[in-house]
N, C-alpha and C positions, 0 to 999 in steps of 0.2 A: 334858775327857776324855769325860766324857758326849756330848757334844755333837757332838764327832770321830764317834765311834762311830754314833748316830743318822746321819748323816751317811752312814758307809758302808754301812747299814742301809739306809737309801734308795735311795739309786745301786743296789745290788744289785738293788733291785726295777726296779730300771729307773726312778724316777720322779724330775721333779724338785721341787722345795721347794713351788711351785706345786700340780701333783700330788695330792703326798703330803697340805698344807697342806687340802686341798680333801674328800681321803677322809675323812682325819681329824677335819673339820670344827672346823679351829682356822686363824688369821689364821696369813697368810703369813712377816710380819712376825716373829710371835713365835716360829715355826719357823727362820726364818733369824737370832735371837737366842739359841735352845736351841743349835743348830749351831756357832754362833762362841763358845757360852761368855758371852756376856751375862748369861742368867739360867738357873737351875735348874729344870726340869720335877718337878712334885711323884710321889708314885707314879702317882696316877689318870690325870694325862696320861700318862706313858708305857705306862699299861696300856692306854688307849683307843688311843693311838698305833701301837702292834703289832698290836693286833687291826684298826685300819684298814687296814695293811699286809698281813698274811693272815699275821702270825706268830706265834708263842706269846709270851706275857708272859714273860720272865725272873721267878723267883723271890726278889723282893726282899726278904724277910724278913732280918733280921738271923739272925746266929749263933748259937746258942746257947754257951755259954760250959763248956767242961766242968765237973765239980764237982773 
């Protein structure tokens, strides 16, 4: 799902895996693995990730839970 999403995060920007893999300064490989769902990007890659891309971080913080 992550991965999906990432995905169309890209294509928008117009780049491909290459690209993107290249701004971001991470292997190709492990980009076209986040993509397919192979593996999980932790928060700090997807935060460097968007900021490669020129867009803001999603706010990953979990929820707070009411009282």
């Amino acid at each position: 799902m992550v991965g999906q999403q990432l995905a169309t995060l890209r294509k928008a920007c117009g780049l491909t895996q290459r690209a993107a893999a290249k701004k971001a300064g991470i292997d190709t490989r492990y980009l076209q693995r986040i993509e397919s769902g192979e593996v999980s990007p932790t928060v700090a890659w997807l935060t460097r990730y968007y900021e490669a891309l020129g867009l803001e971080p999603p706010n990953l913080e979990p929820r707070k839970k009411a009282p």
